[in-house]
N, CA, C and O atoms as a MOPAC input file, in Angstrom:
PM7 MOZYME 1SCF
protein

 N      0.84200 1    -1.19300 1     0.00000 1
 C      0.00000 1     0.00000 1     0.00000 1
 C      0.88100 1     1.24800 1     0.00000 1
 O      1.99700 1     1.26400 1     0.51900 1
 N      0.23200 1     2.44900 1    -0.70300 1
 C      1.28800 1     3.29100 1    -1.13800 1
 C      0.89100 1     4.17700 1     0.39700 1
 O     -0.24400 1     4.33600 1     0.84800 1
 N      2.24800 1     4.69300 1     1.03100 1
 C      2.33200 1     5.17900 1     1.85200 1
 C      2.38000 1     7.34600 1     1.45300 1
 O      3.34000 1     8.07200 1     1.19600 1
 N      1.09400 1     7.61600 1     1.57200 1
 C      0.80200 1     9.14100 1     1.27600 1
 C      2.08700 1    10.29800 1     2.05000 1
 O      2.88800 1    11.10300 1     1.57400 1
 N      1.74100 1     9.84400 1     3.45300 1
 C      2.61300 1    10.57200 1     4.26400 1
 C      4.24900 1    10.57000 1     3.63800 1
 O      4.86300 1    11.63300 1     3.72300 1
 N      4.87800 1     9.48000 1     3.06900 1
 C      6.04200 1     9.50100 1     2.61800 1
 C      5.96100 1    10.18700 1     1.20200 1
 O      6.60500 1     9.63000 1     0.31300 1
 N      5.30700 1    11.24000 1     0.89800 1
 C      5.37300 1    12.27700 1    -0.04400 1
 C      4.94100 1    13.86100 1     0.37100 1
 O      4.97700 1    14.79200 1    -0.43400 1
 N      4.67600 1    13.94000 1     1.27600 1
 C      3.84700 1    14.90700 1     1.85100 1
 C      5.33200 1    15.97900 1     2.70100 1
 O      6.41600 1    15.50900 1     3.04800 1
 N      4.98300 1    17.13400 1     2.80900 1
 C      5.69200 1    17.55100 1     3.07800 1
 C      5.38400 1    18.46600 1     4.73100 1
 O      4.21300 1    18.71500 1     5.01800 1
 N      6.16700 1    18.76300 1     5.40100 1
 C      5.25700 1    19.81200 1     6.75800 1
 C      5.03400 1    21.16900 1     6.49900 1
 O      5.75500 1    21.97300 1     5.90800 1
 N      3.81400 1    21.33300 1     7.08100 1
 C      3.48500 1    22.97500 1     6.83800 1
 C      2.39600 1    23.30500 1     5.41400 1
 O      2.58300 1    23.13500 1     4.20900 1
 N      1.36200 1    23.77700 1     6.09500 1
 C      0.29800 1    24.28700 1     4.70400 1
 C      0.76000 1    24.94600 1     3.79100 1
 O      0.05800 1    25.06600 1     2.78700 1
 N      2.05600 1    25.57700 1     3.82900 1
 C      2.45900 1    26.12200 1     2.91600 1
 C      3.40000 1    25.10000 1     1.78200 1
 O      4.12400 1    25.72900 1     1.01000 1
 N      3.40400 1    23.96400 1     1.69700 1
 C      4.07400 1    23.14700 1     1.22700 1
 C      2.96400 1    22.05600 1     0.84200 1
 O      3.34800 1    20.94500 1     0.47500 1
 N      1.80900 1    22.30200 1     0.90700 1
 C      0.38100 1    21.18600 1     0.29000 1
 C      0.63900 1    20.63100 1    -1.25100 1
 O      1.48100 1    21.22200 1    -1.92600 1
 N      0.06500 1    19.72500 1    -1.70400 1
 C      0.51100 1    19.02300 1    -2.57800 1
 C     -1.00900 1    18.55800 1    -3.16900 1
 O     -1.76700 1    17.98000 1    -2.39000 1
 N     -1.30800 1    18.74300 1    -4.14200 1
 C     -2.58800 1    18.92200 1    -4.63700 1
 C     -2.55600 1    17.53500 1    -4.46500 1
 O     -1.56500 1    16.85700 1    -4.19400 1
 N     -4.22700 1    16.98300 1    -4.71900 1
 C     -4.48900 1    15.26900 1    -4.91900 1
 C     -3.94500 1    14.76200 1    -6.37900 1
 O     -3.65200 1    13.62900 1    -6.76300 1
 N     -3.92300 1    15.88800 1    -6.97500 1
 C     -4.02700 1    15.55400 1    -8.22600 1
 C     -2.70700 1    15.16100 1    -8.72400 1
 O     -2.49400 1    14.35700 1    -9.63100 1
 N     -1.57700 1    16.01100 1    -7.82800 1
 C     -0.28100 1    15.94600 1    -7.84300 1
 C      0.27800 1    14.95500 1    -7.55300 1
 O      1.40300 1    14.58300 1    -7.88900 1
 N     -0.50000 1    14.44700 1    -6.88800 1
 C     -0.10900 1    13.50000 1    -5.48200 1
 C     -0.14200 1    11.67900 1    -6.84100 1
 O      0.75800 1    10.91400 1    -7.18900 1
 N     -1.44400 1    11.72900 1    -7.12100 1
 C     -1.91800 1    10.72600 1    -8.09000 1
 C     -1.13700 1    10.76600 1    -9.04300 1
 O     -0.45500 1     9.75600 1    -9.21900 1
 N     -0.92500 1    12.14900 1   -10.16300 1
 C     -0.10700 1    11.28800 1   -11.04100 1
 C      1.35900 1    10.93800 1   -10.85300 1
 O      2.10300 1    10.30800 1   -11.60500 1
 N      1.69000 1    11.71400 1    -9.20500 1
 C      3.31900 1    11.13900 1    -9.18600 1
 C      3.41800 1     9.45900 1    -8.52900 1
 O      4.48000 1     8.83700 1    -8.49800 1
 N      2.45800 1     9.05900 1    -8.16700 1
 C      2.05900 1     7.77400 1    -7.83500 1
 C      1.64800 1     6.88100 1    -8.58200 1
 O      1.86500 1     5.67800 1    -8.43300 1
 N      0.84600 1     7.53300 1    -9.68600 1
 C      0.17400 1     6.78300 1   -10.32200 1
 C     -1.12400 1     5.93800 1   -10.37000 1
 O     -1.46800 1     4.85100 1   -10.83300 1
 N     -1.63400 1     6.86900 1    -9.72800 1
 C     -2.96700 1     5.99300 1    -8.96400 1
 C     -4.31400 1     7.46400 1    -9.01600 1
 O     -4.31400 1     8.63900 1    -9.38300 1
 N     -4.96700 1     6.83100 1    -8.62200 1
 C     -6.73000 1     7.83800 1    -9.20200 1
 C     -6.43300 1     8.74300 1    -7.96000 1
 O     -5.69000 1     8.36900 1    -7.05200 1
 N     -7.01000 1     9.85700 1    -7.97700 1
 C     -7.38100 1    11.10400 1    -7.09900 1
 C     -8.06900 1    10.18200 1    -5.97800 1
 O     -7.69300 1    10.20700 1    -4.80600 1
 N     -8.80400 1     9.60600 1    -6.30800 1
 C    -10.27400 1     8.16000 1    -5.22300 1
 C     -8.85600 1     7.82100 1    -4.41000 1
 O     -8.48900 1     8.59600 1    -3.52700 1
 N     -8.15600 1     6.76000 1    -4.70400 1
 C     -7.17900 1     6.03900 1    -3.93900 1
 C     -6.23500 1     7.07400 1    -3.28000 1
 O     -5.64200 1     6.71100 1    -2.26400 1
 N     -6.01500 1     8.44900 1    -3.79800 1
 C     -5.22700 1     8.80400 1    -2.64100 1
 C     -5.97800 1     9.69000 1    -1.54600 1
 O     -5.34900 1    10.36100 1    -0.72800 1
 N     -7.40100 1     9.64100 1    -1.59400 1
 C     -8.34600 1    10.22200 1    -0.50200 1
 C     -8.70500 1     9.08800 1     0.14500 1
 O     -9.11900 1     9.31200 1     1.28200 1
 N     -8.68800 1     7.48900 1    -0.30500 1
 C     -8.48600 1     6.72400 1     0.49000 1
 C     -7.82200 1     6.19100 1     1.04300 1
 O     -8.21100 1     5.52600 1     2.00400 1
 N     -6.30200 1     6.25700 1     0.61400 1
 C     -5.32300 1     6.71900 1     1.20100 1
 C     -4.58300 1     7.35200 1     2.55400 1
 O     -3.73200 1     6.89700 1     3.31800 1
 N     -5.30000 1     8.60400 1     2.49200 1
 C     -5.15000 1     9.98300 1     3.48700 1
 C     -5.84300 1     9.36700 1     4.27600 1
 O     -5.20400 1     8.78700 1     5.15400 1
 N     -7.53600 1     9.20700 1     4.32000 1
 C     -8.28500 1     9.03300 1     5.09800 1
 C     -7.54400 1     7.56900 1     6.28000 1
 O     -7.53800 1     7.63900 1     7.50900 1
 N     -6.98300 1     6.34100 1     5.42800 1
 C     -6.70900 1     5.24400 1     6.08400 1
 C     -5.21300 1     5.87200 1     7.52500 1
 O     -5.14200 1     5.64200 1     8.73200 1
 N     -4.53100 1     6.46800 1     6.83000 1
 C     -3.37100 1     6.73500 1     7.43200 1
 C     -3.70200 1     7.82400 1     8.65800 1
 O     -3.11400 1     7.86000 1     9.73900 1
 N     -4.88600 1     8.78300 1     8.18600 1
 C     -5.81400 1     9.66600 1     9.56700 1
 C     -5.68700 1     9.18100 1    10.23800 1
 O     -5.10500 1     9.53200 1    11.26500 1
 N     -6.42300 1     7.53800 1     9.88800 1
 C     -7.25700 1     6.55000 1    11.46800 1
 C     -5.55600 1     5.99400 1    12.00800 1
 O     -5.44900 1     6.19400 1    13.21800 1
 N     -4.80600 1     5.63000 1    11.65300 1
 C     -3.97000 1     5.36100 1    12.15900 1
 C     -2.72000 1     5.93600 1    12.88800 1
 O     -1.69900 1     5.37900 1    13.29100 1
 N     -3.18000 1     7.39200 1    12.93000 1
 C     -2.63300 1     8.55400 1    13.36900 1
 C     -1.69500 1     9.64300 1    12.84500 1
 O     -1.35400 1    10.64600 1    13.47300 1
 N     -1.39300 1     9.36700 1    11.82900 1
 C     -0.39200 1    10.12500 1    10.60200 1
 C     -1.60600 1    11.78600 1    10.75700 1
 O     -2.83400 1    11.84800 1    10.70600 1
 N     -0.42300 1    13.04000 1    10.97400 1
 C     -1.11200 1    14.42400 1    11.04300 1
 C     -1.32200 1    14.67700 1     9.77600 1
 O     -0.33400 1    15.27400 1     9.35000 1
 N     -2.17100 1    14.51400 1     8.89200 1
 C     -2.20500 1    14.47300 1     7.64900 1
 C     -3.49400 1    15.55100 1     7.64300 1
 O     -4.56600 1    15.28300 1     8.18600 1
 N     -3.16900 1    17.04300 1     6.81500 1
 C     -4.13700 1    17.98400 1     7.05200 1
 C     -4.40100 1    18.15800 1     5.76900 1
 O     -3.98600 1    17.28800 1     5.00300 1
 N     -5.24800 1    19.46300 1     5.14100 1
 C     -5.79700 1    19.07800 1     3.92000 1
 C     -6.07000 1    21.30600 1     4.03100 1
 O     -6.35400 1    22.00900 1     5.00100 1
 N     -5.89400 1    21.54500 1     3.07500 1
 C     -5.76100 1    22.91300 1     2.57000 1
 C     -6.99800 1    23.13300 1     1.54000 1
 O     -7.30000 1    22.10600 1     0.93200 1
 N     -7.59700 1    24.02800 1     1.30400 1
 C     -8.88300 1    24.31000 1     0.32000 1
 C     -8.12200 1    25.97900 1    -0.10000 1
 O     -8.78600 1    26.58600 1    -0.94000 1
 N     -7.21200 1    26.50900 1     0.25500 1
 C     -6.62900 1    27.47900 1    -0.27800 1
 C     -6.33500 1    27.31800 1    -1.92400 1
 O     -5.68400 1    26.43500 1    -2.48100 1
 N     -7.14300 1    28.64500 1    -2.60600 1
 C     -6.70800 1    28.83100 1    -4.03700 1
 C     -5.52700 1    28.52200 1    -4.59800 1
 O     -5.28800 1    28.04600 1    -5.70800 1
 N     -4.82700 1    28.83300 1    -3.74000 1
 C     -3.29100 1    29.16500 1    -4.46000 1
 C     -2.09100 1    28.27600 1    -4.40400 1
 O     -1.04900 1    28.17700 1    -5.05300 1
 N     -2.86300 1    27.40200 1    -2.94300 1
 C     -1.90800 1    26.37500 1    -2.46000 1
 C     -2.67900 1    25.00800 1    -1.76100 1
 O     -2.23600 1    24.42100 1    -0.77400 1
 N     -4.00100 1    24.61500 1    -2.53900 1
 C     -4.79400 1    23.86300 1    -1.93600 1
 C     -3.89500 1    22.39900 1    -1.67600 1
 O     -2.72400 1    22.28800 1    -2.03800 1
 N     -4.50600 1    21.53500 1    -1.12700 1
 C     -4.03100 1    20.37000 1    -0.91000 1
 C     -3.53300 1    19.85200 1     0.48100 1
 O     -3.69000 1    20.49500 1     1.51900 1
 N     -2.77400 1    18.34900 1     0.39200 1
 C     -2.34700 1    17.89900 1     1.72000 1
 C     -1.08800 1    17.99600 1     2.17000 1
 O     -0.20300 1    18.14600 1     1.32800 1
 N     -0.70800 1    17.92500 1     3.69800 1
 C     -0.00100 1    18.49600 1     4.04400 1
 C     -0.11000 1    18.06000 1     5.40400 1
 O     -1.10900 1    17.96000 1     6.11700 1
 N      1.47600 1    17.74300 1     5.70900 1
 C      1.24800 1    17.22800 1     7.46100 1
 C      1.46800 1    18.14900 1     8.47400 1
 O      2.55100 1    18.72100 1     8.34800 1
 N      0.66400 1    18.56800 1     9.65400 1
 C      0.93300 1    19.12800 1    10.28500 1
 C      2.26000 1    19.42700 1    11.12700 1
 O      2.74600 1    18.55900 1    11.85300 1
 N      2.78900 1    20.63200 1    11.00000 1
 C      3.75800 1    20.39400 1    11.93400 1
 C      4.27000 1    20.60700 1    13.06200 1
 O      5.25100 1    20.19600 1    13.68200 1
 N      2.77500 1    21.89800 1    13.36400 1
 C      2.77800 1    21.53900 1    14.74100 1
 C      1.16100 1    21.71600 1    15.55000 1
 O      0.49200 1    22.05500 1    14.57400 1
 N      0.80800 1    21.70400 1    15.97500 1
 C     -0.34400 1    21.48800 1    17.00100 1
 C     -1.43300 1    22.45400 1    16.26900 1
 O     -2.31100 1    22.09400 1    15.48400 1
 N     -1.15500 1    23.76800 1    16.72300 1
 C     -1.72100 1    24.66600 1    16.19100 1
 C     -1.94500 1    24.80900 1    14.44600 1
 O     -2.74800 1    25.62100 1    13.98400 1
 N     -1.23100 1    24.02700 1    13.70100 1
 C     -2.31000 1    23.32800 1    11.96900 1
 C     -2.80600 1    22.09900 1    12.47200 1
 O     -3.68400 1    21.66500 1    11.72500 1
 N     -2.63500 1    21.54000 1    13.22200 1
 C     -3.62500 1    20.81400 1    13.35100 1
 C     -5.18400 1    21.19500 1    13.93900 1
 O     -6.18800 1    20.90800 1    13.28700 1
 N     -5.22200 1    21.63300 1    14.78600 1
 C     -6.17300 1    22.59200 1    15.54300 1
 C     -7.09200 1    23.51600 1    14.60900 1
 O     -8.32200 1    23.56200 1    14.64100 1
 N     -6.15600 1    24.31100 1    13.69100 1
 C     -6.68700 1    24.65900 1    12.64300 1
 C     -7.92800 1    23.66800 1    11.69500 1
 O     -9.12500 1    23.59300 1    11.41500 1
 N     -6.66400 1    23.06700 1    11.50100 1
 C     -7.80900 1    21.56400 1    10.39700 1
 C     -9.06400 1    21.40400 1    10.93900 1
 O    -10.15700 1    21.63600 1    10.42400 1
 N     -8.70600 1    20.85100 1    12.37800 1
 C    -10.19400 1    20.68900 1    13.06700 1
 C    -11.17900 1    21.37600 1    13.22300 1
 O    -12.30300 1    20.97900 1    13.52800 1
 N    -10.70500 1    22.85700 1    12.95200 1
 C    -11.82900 1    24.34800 1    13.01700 1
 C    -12.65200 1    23.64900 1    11.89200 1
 O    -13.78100 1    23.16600 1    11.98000 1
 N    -11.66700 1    23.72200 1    10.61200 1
 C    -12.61400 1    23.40400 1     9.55600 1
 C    -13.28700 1    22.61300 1     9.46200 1
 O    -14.42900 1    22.79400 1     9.04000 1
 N    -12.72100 1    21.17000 1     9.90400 1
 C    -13.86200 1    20.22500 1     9.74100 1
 C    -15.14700 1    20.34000 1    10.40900 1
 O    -16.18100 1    19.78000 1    10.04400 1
 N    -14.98500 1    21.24700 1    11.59900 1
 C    -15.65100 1    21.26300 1    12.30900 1
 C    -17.05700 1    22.39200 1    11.26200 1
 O    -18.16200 1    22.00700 1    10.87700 1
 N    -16.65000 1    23.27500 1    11.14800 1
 C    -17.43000 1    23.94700 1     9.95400 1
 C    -18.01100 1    23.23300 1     8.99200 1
 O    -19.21700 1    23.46000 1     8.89300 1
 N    -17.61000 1    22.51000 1     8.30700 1
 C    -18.13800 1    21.82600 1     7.35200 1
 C    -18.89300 1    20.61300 1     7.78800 1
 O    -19.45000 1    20.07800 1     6.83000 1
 N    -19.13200 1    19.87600 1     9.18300 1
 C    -20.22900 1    19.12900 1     9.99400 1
 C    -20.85400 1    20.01700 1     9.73000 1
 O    -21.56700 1    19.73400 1     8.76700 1
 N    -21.09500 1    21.67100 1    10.29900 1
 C    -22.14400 1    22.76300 1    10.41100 1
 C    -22.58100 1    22.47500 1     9.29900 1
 O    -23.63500 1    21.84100 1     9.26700 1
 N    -21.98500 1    22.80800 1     8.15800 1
 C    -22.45500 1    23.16100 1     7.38300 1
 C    -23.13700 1    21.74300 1     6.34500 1
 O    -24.06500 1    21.97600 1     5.57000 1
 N    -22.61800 1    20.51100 1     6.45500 1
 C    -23.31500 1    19.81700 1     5.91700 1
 C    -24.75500 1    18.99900 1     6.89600 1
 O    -25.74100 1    18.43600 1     6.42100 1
 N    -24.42700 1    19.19200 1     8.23000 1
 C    -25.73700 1    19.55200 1     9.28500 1
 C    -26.79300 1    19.96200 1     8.10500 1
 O    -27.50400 1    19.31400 1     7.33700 1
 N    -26.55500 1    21.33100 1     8.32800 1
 C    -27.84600 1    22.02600 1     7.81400 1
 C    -27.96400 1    21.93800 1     6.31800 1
 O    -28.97400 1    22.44700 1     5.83400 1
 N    -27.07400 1    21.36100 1     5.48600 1
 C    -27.81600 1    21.02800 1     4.19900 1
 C    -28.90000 1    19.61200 1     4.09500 1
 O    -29.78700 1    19.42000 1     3.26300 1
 N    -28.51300 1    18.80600 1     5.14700 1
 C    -28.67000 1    17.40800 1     5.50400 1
 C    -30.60900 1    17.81200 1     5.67400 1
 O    -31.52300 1    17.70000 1     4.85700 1
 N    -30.58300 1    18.30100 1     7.14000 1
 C    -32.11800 1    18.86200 1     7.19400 1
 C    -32.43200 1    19.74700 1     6.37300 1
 O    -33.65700 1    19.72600 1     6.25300 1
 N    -32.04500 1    20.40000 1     5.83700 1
 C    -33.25800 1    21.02600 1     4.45500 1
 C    -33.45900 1    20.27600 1     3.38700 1
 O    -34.35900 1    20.48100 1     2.57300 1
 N    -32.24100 1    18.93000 1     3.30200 1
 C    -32.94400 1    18.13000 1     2.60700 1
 C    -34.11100 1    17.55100 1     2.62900 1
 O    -34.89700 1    17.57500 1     1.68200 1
 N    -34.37800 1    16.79100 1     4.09200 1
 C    -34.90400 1    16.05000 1     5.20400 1
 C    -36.44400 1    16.96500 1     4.71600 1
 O    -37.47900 1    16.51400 1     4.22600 1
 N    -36.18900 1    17.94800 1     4.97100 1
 C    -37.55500 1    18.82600 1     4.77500 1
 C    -38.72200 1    18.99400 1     3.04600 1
 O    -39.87700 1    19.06200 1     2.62600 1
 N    -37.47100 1    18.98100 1     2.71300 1
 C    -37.51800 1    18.63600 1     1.00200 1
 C    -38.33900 1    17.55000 1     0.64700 1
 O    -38.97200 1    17.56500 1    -0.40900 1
 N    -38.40200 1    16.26000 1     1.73100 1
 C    -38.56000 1    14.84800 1     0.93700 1
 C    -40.65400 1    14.60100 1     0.94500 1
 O    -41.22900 1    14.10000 1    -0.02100 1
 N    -41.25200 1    14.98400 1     1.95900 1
 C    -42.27700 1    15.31800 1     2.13300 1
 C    -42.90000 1    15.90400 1     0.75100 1
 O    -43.88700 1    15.27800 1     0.36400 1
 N    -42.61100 1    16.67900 1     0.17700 1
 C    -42.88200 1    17.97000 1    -1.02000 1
 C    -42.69900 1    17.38600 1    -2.09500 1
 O    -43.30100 1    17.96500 1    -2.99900 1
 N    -41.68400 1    15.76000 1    -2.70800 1
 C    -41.72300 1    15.46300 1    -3.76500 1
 C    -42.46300 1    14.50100 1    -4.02700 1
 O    -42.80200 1    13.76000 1    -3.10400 1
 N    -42.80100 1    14.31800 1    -5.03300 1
 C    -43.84700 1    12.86100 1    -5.39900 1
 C    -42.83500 1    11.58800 1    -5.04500 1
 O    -41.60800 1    11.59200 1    -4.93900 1
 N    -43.88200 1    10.38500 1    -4.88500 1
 C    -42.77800 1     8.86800 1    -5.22100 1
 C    -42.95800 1     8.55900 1    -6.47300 1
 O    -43.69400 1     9.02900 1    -7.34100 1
 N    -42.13700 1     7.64400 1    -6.46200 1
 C    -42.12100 1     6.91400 1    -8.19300 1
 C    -42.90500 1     6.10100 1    -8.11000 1
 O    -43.40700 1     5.74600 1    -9.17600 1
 N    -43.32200 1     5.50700 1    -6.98600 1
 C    -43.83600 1     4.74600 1    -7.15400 1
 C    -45.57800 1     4.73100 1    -7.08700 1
 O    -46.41800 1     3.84000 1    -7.21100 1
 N    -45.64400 1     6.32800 1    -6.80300 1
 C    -47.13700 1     6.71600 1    -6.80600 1
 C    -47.66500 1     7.04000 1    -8.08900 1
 O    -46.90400 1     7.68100 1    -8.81300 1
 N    -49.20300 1     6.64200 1    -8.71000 1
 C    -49.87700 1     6.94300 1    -9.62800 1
 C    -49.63500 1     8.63300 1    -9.73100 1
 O    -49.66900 1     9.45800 1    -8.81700 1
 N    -49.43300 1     8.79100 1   -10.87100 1
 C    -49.43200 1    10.29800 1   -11.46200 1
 C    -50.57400 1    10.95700 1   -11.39300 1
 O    -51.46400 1    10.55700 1   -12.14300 1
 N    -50.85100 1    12.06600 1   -10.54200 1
 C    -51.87700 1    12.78100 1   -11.04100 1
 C    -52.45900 1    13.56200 1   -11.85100 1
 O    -53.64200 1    13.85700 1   -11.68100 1

């Protein structure tokens, strides 16, 4: 298994797009987000950048990018929270397929 962290460099300012990441590996954008994700659970500081200019992954190098990361993820629970229930609210309002057409 291709080891992500042994390409990755420390510091957000040194992120390494997925895309970068795949074709110097050779493997799909998919496998190296499954990748990242496997090496997370196993404790590797493996952080992730959405910056224009310098998006991508990147290991923390010290506490405070990590801390950071977690702001965000933490934002984006919020925020997929509340797309989740306005879906939820949505489902009531559409027809089934499987109901006669009126």
């Amino acid at each position: 298994m291709v080891k992500i962290t042994e390409y990755l460099q420390h510091g957000e300012e040194n992120a390494q797009s997925g895309s970068d990441i795949a074709r110097l590996l050779g493997i799909s954008l998919r496998d190296v987000s499954a990748a990242v994700e496997k090496e997370r659970q196993t404790g590797n500081p493996i952080c992730a950048s959405t910056d224009a200019l310098r998006g991508g992954y990147y290991l923390a190098g010290y506490r405070e990018e990590m801390e950071h990361y977690c702001r965000i993820l933490e934002r984006r629970i919020g925020e997929i929270t509340r797309t989740l229930e306005a879906c939820k609210k949505m489902i009531p309002t559409l027809p089934s397929k499987d109901a006669p057409n009126e």
